[in-house]
KOLMARFI-822837 format. One record per atom (N, C-alpha, C): y, z, x. Coordinates in steps of 0.05 Angstrom, whole numbers, padded with zeros to 5 digits, always signed. Layout:
<kelums>
YZX;...
</kelums>
This chain:
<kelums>
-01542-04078+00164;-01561-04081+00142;-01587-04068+00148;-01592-04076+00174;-01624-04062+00181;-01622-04034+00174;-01597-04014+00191;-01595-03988+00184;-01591-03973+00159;-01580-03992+00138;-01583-03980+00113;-01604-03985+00097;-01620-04004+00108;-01649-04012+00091;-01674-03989+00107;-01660-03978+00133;-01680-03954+00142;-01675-03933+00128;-01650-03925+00128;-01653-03898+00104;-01654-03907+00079;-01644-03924+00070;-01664-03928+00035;-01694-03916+00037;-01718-03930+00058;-01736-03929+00053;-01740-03904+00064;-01730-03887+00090;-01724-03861+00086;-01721-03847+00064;-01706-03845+00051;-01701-03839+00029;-01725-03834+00007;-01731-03856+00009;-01753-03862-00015;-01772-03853-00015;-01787-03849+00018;-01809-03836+00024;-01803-03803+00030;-01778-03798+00038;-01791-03762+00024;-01786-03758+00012;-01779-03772-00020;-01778-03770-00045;-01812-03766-00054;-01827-03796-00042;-01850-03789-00051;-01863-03772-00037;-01854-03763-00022;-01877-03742-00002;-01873-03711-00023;-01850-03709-00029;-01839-03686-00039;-01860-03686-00067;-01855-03703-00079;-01872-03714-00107;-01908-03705-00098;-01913-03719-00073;-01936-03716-00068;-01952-03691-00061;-01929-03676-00041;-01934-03648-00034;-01940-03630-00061;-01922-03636-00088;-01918-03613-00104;-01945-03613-00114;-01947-03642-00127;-01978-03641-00147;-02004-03635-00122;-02009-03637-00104;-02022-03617-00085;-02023-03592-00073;-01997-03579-00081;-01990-03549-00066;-01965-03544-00093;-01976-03542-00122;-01953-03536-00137;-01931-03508-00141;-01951-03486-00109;-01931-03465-00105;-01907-03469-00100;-01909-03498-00081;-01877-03503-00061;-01863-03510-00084;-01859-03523-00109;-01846-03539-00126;-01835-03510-00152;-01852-03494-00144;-01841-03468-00164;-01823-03448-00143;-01810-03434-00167;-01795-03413-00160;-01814-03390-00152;-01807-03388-00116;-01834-03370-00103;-01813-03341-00105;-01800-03335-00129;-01785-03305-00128;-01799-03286-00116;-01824-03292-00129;-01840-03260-00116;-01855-03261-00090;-01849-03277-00071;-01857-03292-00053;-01839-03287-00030;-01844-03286+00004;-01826-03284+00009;-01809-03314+00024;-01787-03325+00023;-01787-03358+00026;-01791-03363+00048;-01800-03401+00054;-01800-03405+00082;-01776-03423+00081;-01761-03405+00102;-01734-03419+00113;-01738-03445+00139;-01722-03462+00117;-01711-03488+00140;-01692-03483+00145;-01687-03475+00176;-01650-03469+00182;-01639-03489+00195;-01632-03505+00191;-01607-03526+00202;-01569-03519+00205;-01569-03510+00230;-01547-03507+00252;-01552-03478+00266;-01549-03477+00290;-01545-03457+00300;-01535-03431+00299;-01508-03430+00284;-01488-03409+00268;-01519-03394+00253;-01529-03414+00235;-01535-03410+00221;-01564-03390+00215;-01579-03402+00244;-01605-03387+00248;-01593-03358+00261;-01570-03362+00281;-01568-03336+00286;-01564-03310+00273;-01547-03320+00246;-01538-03307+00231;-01566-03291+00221;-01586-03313+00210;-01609-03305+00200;-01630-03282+00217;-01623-03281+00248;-01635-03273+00264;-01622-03242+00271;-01595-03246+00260;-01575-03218+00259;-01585-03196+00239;-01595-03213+00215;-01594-03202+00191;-01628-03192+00192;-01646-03194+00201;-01681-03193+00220;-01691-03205+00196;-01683-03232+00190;-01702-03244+00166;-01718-03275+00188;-01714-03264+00220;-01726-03284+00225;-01756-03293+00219;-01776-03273+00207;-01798-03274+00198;-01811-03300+00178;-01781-03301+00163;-01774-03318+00142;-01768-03343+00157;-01764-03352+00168;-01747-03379+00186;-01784-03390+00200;-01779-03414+00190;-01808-03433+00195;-01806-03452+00211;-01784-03453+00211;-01770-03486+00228;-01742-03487+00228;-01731-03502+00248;-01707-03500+00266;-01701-03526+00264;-01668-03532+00265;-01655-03554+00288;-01654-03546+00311;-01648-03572+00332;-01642-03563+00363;-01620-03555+00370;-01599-03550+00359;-01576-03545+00359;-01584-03496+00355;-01607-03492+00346;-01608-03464+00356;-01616-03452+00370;-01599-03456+00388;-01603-03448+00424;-01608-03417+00426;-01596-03398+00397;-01596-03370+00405;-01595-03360+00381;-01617-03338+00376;-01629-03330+00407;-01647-03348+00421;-01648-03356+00444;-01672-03372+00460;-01694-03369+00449;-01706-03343+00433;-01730-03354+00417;-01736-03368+00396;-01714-03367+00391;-01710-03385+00358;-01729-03411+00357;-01726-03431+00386;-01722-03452+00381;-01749-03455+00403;-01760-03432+00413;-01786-03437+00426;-01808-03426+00405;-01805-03408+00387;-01826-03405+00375;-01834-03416+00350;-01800-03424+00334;-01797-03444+00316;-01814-03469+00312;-01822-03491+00301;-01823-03513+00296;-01794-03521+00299;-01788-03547+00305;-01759-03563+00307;-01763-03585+00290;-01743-03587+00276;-01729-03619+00255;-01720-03633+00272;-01711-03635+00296;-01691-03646+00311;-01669-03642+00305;-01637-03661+00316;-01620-03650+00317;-01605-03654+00284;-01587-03636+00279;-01570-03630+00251;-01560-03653+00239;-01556-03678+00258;-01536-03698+00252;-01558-03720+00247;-01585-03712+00251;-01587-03744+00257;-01626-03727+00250;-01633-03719+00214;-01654-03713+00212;-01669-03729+00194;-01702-03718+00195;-01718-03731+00180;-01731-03727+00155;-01718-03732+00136;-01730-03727+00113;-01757-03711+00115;-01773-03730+00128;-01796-03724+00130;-01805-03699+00136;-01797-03708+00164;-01794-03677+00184;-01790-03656+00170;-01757-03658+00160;-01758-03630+00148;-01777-03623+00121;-01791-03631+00101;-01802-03630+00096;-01832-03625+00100;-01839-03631+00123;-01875-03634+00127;-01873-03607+00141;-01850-03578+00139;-01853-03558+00148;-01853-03540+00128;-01855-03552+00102;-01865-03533+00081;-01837-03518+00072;-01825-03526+00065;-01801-03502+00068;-01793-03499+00041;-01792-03474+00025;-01782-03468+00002;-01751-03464+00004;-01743-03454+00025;-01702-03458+00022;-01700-03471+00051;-01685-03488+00038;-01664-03507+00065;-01636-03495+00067;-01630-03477+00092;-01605-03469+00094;-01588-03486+00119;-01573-03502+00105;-01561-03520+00124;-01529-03529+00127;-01513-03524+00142;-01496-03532+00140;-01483-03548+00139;-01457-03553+00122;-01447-03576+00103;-01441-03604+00132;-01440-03596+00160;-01444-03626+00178;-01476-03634+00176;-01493-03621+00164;-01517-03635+00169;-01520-03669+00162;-01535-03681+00162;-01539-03708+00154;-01558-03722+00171;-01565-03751+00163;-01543-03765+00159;-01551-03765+00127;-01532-03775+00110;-01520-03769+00081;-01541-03774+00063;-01555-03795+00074;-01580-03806+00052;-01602-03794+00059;-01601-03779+00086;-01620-03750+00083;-01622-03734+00070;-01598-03720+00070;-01589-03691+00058;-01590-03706+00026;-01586-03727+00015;-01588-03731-00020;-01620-03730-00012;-01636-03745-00004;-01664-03750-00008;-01678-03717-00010;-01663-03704+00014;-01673-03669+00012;-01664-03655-00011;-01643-03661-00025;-01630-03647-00046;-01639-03648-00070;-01653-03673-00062;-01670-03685-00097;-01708-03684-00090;-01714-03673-00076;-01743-03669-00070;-01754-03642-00083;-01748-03626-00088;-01752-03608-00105;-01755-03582-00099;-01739-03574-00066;-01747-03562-00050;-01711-03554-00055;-01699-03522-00057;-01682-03511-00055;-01659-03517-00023;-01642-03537-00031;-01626-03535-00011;-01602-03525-00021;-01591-03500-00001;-01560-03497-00002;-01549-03494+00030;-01523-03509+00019;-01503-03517+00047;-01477-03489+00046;-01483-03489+00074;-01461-03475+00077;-01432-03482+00093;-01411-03472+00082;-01381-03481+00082;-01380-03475+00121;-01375-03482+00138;-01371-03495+00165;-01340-03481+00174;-01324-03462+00170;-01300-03458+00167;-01300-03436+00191;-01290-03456+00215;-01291-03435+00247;-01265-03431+00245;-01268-03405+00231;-01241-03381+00229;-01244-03355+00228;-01224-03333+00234;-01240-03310+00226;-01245-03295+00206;-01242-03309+00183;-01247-03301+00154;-01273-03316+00139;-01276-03338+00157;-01289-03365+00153;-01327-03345+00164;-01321-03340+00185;-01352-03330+00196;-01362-03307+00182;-01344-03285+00175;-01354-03263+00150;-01367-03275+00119;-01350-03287+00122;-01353-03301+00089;-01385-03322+00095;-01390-03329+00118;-01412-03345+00117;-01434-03322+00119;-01436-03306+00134;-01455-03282+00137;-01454-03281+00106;-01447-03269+00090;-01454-03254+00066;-01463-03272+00051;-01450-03305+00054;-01464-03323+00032;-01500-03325+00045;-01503-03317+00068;-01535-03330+00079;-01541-03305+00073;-01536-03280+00061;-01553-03258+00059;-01551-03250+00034;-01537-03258+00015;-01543-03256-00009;-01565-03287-00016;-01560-03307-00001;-01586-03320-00001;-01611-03310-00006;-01619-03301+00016;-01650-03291+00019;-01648-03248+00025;-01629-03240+00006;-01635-03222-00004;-01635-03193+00011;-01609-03199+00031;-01608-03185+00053;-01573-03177+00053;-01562-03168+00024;-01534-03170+00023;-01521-03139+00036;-01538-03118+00039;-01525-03094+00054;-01532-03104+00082;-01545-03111+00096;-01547-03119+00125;-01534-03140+00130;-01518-03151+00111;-01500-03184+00115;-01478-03167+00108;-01467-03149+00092;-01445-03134+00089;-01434-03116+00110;-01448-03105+00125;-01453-03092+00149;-01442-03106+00173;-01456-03134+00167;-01446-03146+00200;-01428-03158+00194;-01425-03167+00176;-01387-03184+00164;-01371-03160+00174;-01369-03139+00157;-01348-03118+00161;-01350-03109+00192;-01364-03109+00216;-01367-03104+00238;-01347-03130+00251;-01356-03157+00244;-01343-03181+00246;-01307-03176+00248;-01309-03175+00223;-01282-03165+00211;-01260-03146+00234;-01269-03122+00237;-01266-03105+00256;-01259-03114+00280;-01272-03135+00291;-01276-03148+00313;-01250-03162+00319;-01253-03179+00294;-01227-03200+00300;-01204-03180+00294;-01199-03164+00282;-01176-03145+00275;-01166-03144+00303;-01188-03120+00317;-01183-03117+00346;-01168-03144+00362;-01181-03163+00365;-01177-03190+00377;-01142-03203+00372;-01138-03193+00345;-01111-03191+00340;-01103-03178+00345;-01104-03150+00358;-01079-03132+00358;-01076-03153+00398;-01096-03150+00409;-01099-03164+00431;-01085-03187+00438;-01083-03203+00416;-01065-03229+00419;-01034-03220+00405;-01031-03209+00395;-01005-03199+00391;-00990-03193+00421;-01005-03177+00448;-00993-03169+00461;-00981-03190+00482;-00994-03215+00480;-00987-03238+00496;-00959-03244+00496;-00944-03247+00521;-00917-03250+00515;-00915-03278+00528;-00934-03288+00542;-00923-03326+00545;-00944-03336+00539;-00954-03351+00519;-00970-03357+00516;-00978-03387+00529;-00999-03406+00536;-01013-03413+00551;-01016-03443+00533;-01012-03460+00544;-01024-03488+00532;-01051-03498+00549;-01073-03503+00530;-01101-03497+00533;-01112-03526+00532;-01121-03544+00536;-01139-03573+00534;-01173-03567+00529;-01178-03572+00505;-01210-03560+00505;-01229-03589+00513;-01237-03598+00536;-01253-03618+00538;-01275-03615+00530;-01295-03637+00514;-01318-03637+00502;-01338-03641+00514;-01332-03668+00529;-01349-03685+00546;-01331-03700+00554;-01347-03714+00587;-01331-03730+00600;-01358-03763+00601;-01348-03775+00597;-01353-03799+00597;-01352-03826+00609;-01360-03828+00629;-01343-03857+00640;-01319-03853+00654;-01313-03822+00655;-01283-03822+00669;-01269-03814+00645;-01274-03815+00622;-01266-03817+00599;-01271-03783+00587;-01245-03771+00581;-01250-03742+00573;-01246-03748+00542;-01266-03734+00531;-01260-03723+00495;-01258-03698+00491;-01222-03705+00484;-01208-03668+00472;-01210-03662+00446;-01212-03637+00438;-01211-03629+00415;-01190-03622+00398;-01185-03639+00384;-01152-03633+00373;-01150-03625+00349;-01131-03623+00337;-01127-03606+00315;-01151-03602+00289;-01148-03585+00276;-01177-03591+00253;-01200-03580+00266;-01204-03574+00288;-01226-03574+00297;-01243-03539+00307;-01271-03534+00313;-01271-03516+00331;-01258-03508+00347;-01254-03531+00362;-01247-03521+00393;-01208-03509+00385;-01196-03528+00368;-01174-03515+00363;-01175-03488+00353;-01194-03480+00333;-01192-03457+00324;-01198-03429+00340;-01215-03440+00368;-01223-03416+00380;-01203-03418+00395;-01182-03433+00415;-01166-03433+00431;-01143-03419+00417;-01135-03421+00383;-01112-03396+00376;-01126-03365+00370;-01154-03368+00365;-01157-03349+00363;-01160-03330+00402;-01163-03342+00416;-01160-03333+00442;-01128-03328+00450;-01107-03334+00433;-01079-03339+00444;-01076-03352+00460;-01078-03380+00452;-01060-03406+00471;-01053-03430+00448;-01042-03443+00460;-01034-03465+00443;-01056-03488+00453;-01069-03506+00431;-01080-03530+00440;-01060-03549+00449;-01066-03557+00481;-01051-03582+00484;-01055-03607+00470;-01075-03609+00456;-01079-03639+00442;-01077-03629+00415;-01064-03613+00403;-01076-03605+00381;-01053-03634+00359;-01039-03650+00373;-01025-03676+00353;-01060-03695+00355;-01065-03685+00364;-01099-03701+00358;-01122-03697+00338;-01124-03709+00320;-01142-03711+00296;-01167-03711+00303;-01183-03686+00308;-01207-03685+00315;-01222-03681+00335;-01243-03687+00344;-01243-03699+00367;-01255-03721+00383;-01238-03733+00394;-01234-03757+00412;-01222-03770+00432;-01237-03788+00444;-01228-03792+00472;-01208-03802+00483;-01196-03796+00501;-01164-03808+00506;-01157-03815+00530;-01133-03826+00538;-01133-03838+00569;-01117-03817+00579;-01111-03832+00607;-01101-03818+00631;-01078-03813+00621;-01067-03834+00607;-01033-03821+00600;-01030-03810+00581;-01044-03800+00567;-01058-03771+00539;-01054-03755+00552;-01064-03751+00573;-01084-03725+00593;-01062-03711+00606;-01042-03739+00613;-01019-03730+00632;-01004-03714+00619;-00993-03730+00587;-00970-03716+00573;-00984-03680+00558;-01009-03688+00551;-01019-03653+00548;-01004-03636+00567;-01001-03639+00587;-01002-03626+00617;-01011-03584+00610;-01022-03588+00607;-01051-03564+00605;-01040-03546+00628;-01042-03522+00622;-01040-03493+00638;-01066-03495+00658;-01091-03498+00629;-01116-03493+00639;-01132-03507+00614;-01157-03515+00626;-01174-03534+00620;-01200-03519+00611;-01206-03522+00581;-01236-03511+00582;-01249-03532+00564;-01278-03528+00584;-01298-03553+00584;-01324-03536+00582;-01343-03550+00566;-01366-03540+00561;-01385-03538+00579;-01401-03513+00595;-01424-03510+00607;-01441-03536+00599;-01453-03545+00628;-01477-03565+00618;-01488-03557+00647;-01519-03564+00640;-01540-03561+00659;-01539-03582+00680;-01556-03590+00691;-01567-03615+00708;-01547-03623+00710;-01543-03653+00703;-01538-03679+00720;-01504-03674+00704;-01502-03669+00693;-01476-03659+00673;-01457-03649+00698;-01467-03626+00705;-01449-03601+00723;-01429-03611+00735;-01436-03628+00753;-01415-03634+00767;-01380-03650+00752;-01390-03667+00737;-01374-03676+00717;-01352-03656+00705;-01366-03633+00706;-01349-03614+00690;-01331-03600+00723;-01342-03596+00740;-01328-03586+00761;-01303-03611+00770;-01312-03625+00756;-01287-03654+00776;-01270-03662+00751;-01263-03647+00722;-01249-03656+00708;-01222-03658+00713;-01220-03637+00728;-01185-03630+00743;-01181-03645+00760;-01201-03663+00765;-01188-03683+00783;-01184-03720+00766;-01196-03711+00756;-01188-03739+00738;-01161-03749+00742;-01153-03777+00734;-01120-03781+00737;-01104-03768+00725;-01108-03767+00701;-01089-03763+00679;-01087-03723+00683;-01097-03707+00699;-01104-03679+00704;-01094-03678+00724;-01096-03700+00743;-01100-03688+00774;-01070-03671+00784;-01046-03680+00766;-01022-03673+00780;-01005-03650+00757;-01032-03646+00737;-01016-03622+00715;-01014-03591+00724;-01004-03573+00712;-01009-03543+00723;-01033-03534+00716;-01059-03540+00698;-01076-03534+00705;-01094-03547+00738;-01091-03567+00739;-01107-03573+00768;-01087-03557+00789;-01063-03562+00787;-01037-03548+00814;-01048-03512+00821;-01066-03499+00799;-01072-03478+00804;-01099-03467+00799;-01121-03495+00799;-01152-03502+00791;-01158-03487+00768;-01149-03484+00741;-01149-03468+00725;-01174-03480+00697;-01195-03481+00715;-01213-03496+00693;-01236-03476+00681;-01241-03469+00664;-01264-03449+00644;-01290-03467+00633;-01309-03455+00638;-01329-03463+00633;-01346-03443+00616;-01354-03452+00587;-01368-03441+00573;-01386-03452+00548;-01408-03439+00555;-01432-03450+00533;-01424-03458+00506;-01424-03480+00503;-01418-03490+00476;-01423-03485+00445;-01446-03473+00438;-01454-03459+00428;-01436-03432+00425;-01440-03421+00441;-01430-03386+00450;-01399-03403+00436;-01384-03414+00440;-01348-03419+00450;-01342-03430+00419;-01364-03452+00414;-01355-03467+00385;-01373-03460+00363;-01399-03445+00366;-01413-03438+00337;-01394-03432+00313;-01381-03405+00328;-01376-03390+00302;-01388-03372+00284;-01416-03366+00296;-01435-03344+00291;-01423-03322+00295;-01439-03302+00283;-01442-03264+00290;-01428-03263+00325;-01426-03281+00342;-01413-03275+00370;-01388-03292+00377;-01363-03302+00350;-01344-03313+00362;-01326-03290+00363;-01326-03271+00354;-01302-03245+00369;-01311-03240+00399;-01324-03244+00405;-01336-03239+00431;-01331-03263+00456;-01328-03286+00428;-01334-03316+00445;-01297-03324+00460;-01289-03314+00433;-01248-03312+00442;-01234-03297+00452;-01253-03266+00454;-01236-03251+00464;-01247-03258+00499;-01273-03265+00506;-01282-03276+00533;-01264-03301+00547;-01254-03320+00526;-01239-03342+00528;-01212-03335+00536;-01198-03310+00525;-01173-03303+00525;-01175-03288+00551;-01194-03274+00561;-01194-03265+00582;-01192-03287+00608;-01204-03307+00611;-01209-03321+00621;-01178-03343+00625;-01168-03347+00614;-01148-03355+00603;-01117-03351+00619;-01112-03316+00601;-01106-03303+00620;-01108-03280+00633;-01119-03290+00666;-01130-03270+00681;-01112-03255+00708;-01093-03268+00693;-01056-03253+00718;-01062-03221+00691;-01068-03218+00667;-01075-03191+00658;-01087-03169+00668;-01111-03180+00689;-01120-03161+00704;-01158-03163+00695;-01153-03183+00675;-01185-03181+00656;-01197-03205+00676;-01222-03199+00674;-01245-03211+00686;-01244-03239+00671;-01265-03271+00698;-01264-03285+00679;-01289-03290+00659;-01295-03308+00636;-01313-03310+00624;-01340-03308+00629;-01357-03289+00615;-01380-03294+00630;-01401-03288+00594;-01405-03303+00587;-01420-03300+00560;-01446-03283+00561;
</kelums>
């Protein structure tokens, strides 16, 4: 009860802030066409895209989730993270378009931002390779940048073409375990529906969890029956690191053919699951990595 009586009044107050901002600053509340906009970018994919296309000029404020380019998110203002924002926040950064993607929330945010009088459009989330072109062109016919968004789609495009003729040549393909985070001892795989599934076929392998709806955490005797070639787990800094070096030893790992031949990949999460202007780059690094009896180097983003 407490948590839905905080976003009601969430809610309510950047309703009135929005109300309050316009009749004090009634440029923000008009159509600034001849103007150039100030972008709220919420997700990562998303700023990069914007940063591909050089409308970063335009971009006023950030979620934390836009790690890249590394300046994005040092010279930016920040909303905090995508899942969990503030009406307020995003608002008290002035922003004539909210470009945010359709996981943003939480729900009674994104209505309170939708009805404040401030241009929000969401973009479709579809980590595929038809899915990342199609998002480029919708953020650059946005803000008016559709030959430099046509340009890098069709480069995109190209990319993954290549990436396919590449996975075509695979003749045994590879059962893959994408770990998220480890927990308590507790690993969360990414299973079907998901990023991590979509970049692991687009690298050529099979998801070992992919009878798994999403992603979530599972036991030792999950882990066992996956029985994984090779293991890829997300780069993390600090106190994280080691966690990720000792997943192959977990129970449910310790006696599969990925640990029997230490076959574990490590890669920036961002870089591996965006889906930005760099996932041809992010799968074909993955596939290398993957398999490296080919003669290819392993991942290095």
């Amino acid at each position: 009860m407490r948590v839905a009586t905080r976003f009601l009044v969430t809610a309510g107050a950047a309703l009135a802030f929005a109300a309050m901002t316009s009749d004090l600053h009634p440029a923000l509340a008009a159509d600034a066409s001849d103007t150039a906009p100030r972008i709220l970018s919420i997700g990562g994919d998303i700023t990069e895209i914007l940063y591909d296309l050089g409308q970063q000029d335009k971009v006023v404020a950030v979620d934390t989730t836009s790690l890249f380019p590394p300046d994005a998110l040092k010279d930016k203002k920040s909303v905090g993270y995508m899942r969990a924002l503030s009406a307020e926040g995003a608002l008290s950064v002035n922003p004539t378009l909210i470009i945010a993607s359709d996981g943003a929330g939480p729900p009674e945010v994104v209505k309170a931002l939708k009805g404040s009088g401030v241009r929000y459009v969401e973009i479709a989330d579809k980590p595929s390779a038809q899915g990342v072109p199609d998002k480029i062109r919708h953020i650059g016919t946005l803000v008016g940048a559709d030959d430099a968004a046509n340009a890098l789609a069709t480069k995109i495009e190209t990319e993954f073409a290549s990436l396919d003729n590449d996975r075509r040549q695979i003749k045994s393909r590879k059962k893959v375990l994408f770990i998220l985070a480890i927990v308590n001892g507790r690993a969360t795989v990414g299973g079907g529906g998901t990023a991590a599934d979509s970049i692991l076929l687009l690298a050529g392998a099979d998801n070992a969890a992919a009878g798994v709806a999403g992603y979530k955490p599972v036991n030792d005797e999950q882990l066992t029956e996956f029985a994984p070639d090779a293991v890829v787990i997300m780069r993390r800094a600090g106190t994280d690191e080691h966690r990720a070096k000792e997943a192959l030893t977990l129970a449910g790992l310790s006696q599969t053919p990925a640990a029997k031949t230490n076959s574990l990949i490590q890669m920036d999460g961002l870089y591996v699951l965006g889906f930005g202007p760099r996932a041809p780059d992010a799968a074909r690094d993955l596939m290398k990595a993957i398999y490296p009896e080919a003669g290819q180097a392993a991942a290095t983003p």
